[in-house]
C-alpha positions in Angstrom: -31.4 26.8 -9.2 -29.9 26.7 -5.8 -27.2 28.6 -3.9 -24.0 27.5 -2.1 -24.2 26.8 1.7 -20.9 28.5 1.8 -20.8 31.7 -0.7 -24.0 31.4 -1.4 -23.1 31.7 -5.4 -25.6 30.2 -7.7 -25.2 26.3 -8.5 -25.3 25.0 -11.9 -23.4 21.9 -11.5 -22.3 20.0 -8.4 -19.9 22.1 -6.9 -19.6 25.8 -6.6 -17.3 27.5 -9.1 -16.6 30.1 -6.9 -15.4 28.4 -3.6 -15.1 24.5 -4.8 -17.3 23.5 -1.8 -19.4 20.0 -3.4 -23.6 20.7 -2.8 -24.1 18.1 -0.2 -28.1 17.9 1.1 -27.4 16.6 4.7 -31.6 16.5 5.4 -32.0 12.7 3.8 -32.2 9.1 5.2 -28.9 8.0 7.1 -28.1 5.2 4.7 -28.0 7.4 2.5 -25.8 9.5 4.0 -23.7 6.6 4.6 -23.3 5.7 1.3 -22.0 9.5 0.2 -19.5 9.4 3.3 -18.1 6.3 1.9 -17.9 7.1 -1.7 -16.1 10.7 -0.4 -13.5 8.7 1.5 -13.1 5.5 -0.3 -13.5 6.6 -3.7 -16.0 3.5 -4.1 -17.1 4.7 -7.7 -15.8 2.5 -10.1 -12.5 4.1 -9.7 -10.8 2.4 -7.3 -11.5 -1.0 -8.3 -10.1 0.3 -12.4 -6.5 1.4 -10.2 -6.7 -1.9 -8.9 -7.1 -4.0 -11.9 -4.7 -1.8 -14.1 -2.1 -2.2 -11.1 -1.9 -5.7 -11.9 -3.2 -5.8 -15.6 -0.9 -3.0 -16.9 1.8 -2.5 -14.2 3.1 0.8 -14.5 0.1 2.4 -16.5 -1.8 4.1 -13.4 1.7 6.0 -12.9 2.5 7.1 -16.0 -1.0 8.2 -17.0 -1.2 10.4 -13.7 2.6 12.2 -14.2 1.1 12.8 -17.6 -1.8 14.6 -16.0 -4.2 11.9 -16.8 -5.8 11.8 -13.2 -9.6 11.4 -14.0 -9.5 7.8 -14.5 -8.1 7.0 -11.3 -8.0 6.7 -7.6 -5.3 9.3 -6.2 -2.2 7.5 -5.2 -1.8 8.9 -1.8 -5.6 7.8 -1.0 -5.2 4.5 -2.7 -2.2 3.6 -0.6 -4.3 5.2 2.6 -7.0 2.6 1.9 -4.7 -0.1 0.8 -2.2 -0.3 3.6 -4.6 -0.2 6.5 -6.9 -2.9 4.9 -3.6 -4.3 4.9 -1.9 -4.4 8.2 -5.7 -4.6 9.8 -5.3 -8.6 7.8 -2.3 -8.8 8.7 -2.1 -8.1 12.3 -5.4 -11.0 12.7 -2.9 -13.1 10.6 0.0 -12.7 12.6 -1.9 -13.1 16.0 -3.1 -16.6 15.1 0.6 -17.6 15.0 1.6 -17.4 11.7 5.1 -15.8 11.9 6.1 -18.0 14.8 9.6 -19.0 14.9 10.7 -22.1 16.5 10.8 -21.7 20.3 8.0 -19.3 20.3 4.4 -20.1 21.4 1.1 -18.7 20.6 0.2 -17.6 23.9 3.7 -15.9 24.4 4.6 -14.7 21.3 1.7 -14.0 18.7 0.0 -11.4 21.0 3.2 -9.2 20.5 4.0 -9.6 17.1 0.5 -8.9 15.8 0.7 -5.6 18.2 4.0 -4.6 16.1 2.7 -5.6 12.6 -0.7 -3.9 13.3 0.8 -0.8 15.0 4.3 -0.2 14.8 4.8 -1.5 10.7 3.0 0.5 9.5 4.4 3.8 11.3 7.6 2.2 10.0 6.4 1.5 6.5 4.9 5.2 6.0 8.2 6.5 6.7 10.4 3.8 4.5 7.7 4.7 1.6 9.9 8.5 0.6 12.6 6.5 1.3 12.4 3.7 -1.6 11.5 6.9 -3.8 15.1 7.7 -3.0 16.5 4.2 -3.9 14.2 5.0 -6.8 15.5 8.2 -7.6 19.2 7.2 -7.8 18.6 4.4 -10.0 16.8 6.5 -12.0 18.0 9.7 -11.6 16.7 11.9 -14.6 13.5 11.8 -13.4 12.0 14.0 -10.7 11.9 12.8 -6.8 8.3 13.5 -7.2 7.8 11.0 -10.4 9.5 8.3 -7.4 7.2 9.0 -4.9 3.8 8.7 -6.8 5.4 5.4 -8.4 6.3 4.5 -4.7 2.6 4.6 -3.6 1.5 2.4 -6.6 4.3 0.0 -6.3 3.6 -0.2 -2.6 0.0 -0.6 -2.4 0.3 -3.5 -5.1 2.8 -5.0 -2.9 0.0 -4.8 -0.2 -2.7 -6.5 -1.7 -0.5 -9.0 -3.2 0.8 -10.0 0.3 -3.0 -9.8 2.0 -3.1 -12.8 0.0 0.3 -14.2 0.6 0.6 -13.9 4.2 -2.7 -15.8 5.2 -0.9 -19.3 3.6 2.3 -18.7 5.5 1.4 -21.6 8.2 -0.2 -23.6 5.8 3.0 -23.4 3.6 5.2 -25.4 5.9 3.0 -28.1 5.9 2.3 -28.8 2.4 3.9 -28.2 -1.4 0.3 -26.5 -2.4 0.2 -23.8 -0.6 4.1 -22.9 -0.7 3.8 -23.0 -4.6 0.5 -21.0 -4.9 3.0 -18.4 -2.5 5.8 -18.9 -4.7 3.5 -17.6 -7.8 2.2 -15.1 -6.2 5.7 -13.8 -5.4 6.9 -14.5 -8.7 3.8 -12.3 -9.8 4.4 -9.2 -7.9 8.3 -8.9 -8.5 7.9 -9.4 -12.5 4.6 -6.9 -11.8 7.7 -4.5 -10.1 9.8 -5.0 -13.4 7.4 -4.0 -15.8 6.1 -1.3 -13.3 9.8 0.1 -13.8 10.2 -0.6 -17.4 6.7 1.1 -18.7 7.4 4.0 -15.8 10.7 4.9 -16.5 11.0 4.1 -20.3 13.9 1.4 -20.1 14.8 -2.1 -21.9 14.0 -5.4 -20.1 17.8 -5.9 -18.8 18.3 -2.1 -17.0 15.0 -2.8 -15.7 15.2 -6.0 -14.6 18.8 -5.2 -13.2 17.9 -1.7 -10.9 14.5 -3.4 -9.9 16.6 -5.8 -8.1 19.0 -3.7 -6.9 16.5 -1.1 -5.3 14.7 -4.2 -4.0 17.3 -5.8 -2.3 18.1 -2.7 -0.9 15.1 -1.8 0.4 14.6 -5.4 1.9 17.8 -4.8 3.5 16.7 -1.6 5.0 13.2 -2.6 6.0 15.1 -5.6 8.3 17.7 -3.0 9.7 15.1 -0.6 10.4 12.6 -3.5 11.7 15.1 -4.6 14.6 16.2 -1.1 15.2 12.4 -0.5 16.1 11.7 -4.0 17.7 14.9 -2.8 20.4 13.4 0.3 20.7 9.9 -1.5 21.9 12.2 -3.8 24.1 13.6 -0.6 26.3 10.2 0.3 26.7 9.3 -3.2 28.3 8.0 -5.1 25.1 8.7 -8.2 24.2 11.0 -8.1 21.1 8.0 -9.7 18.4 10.0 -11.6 16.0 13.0 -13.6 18.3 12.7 -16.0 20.4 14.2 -15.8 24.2 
């Protein structure tokens, strides 16, 4: 039997029941040491990739199993959205740099370098701070539930909407050259607002028509408030001598 490094309490199982700290042996081979780091920080043990599938297979489902105190199965939601979002914007900065959110009048060399700067480093600032704030929208449409019950359904909803635009947002200049790509977009869009209906219905216990109904409502609200808040930061980056990203001169 060994001790903790910590307390030095005896050890019977992985982790010391009188301080918590995990037995970790740091004398092995670096890969191996590696491989522990990542499993610690990106929960790469089967859970993650089970959140994932349920996100999209049973919408809703990874929520209401962790308000019920059902946490086991899955990855947490704050860590999940973490990994998520910066996988994310890392894509979608590369995307956006090759030119894919140009507007007419605006050139590659001009342009893209600034508006991948602003999708890779100021979106997601923004984003983090619009996340409490769509548990808001959330909470008033649904408002005999608990702020909290919003926010971990905000981090679900949110890092579903992530992935499924990872895949979107790489078609974008493809899309305005032929109807293939703009209709696999148009499915996948399709896909992740009835996966943000039945999120809402499972989650919050509701027919088909109020959920259907406040889903768009709280989405085009948020929509709304993600544009306001996008130029509001975009003229914020212009007083500090940046190009605004997403208008041509």
């Amino acid at each position: 039997m060994t001790n903790c490094r910590n307390c030095d309490t005896p050890l019977e199982a992985s982790f010391c029941p009188n301080c918590g700290q995990k037995d970790l042996d740091l004398e092995r081979p670096l890969p191996d040491l590696l491989g522990e780091v990542l499993r610690e920080t990106f929960d790469v043990d089967g859970r993650a990739f089970r959140t994932v599938w349920t996100l999209f297979r049973r919408p809703g489902v990874p929520t209401s199993e962790f308000l019920a105190g059902k946490r086991k199965l899955y990855t947490p939601p704050f860590r999940l959205y973490l990994v998520i979002s910066v996988l994310f914007f890392v894509v979608a900065g590369w995307v956006v740099g090759q030119g894919a959110l140009l507007a007419k009048g605006q050139t590659l060399e001009a342009d893209a370098a600034g508006q991948a700067r602003f999708v890779a480093d100021d979106l997601p600032r923004l984003m983090f701070v619009l996340l409490p704030v769509f548990a808001l929208l959330l909470k008033a449409a649904f408002r005999q539930r608990l702020y909290f019950d919003h926010l971990i359904h905000s981090l679900h909803l949110h890092s579903a909407a992530y992935l499924m635009l990872a895949l979107l947002l790489p078609l974008e200049q493809a899309a305005d050259q032929h109807w293939l790509p703009l209709t696999v977009q148009l499915l996948l869009l399709a896909l992740l607002l009835s996966n943000f209906v039945i999120s809402v219905r499972r989650v919050y216990r509701v027919d088909r028509w109020v959920a259907g109904t406040r889903a768009l409502v709280v989405l085009l609200g948020y929509i709304a408030l993600i544009a306001i808040a996008s130029d509001l930061a975009s003229h914020i980056a212009t007083l500090g001598g940046k190009p605004v990203p997403f208008h041509a001169d």
